[in-house]
N, C-alpha and C positions, 0 to 999 in steps of 0.2 A: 718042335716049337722054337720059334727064333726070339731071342731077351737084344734087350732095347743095349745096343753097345755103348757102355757105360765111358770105356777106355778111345772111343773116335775107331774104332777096329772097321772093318771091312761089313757092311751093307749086303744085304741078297735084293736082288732084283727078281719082280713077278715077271715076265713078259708074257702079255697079251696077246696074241695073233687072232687072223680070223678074216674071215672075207669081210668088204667094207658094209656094213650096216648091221653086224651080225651082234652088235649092244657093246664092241668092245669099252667103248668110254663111258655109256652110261654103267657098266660093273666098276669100270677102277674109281668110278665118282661113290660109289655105295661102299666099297671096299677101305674110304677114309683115312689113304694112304697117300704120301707124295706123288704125282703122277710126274712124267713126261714122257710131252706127247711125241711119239716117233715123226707124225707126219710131218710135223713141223721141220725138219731134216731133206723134206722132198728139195730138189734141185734148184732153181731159177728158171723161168721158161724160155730164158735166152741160153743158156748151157748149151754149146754144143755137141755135148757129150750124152744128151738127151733122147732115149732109144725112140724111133720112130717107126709108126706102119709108115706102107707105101706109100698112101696121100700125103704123107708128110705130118700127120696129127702125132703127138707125140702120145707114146704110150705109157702115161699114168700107173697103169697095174705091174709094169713092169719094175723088178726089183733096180734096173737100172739108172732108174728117173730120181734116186734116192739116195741119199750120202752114208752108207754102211759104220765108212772111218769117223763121220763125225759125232754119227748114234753112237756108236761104241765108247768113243771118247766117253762126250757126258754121261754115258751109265756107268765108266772106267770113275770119273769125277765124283758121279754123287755115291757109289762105293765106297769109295777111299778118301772122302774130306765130307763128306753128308751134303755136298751142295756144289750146284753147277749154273751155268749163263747160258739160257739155253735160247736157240731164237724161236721167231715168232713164224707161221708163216702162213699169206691166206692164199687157199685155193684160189679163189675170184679172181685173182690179181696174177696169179702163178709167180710169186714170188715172196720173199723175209719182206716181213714190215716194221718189224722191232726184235725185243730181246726180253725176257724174262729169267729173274732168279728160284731155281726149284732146291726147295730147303725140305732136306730130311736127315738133318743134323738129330734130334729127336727120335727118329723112330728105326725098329730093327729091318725096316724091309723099303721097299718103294715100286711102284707099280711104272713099266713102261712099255706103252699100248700103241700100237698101229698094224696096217696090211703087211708091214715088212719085218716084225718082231721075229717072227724065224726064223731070219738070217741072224740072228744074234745070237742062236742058241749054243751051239760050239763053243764062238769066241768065250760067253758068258762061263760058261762051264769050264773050260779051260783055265780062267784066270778068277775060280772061286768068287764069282758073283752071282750064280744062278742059283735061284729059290725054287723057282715055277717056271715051267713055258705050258703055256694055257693056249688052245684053241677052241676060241670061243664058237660053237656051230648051233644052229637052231634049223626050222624047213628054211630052206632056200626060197621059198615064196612068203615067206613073212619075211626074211631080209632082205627082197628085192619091194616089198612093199614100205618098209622102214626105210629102206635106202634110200628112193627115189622120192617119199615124204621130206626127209631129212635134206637133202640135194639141194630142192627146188625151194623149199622154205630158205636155206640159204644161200642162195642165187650161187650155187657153185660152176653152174655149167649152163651151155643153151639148155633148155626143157629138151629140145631133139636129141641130143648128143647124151646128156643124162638116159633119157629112156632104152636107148639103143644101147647105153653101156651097160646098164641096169641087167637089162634082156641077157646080154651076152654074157654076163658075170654070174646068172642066176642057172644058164646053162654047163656052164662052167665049175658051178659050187661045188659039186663032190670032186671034181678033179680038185681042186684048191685046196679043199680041207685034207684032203689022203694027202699034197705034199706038202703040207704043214705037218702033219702027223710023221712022214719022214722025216722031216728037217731037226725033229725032238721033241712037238709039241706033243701034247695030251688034250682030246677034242673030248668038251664037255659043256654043257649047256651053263647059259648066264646062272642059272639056278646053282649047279654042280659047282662051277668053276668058285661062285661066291662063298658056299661052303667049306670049300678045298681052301683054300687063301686063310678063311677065320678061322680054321681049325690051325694053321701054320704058324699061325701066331699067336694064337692061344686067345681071339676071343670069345663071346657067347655067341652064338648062332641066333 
């Protein structure tokens, strides 16, 4: 059980993983813990350091398209001072649109969620900030069902290019969660994972 650092002392981070729609943000929102959000870290869509398929469409799933150094930083930040400036970023746009403050000066932990949380796992561990790496999994056909809901409600992609990514990520899913679960995660349902987290901190269930 982790006590609220009284003395400003070092932070543990939850990190999240989990294929895209698999509930990772609706737990850390139930969880009522500081969040940040990893995706928000994705690239610029003009980067040309941006991994590409062949036709040239850049590939999103890739841990490439993602800035590791600068995730790392802000969970390095909100650790060791309770608070960071973290930016904003919309898919639609494929780019930062602002900047927001994530304040967890108050609390003994902080939740930070996205498809690329287990590359973090190592570094995290390494330098005494890891709490949890959680991989969040459910059937693969209820998250390619929530996903492509979620997508299209937010006009993230054409409808065509969401469906077709959807498809191929849902074939995909037990490859994904087995290398999450290599990388240090622990694959447990939004149910498990919410219990595992409340116990850690010592709320009521």
């Amino acid at each position: 059980m982790w006590a609220v650092p009284a003395d400003q002392q070092r932070r543990h981070v939850v990190l999240l993983a989990g294929p895209s729609g698999a509930g990772k943000s609706r737990l850390a929102s139930r969880l009522d813990l500081p969040i940040l959000q990893l995706d928000d870290y994705y690239k610029d869509g003009d980067d040309p350091t941006l991994p590409r398929f062949a036709s040239g469409a850049v590939d999103w799933d890739d841990a490439r398209s993602w800035s590791l150094e600068a995730a790392l930083a802000g969970i390095r930040e909100l650790s060791t001072t309770g608070s960071t400036d973290a930016p904003v970023y919309d898919i639609s746009a494929n780019g930062r649109t602002g900047h927001r403050v994530v304040d967890a000066r108050t609390s003994p932990c902080f939740v930070a969620e996205g498809i690329f949380a287990a590359e973090l796992v190592q570094s995290c561990e390494a330098e005494d900030m890891l709490g949890a790496a959680i991989c969040v999994r459910r059937s693969r056909w209820v998250t390619f069902a929530l996903r492509l809901s979620r997508d299209l409600r937010e006009h993230r992609k054409p409808p065509l290019f969401l469906l077709r990514r959807g498809w191929w990520l849902a074939r995909r899913e037990p490859e994904i969660v087995a290398g999450l679960v290599a990388q240090g995660c622990t694959a447990m349902t939004p149910r498990e994972a919410e219990a595992h987290v409340q116990q850690l901190i010592g709320q009521p269930r």
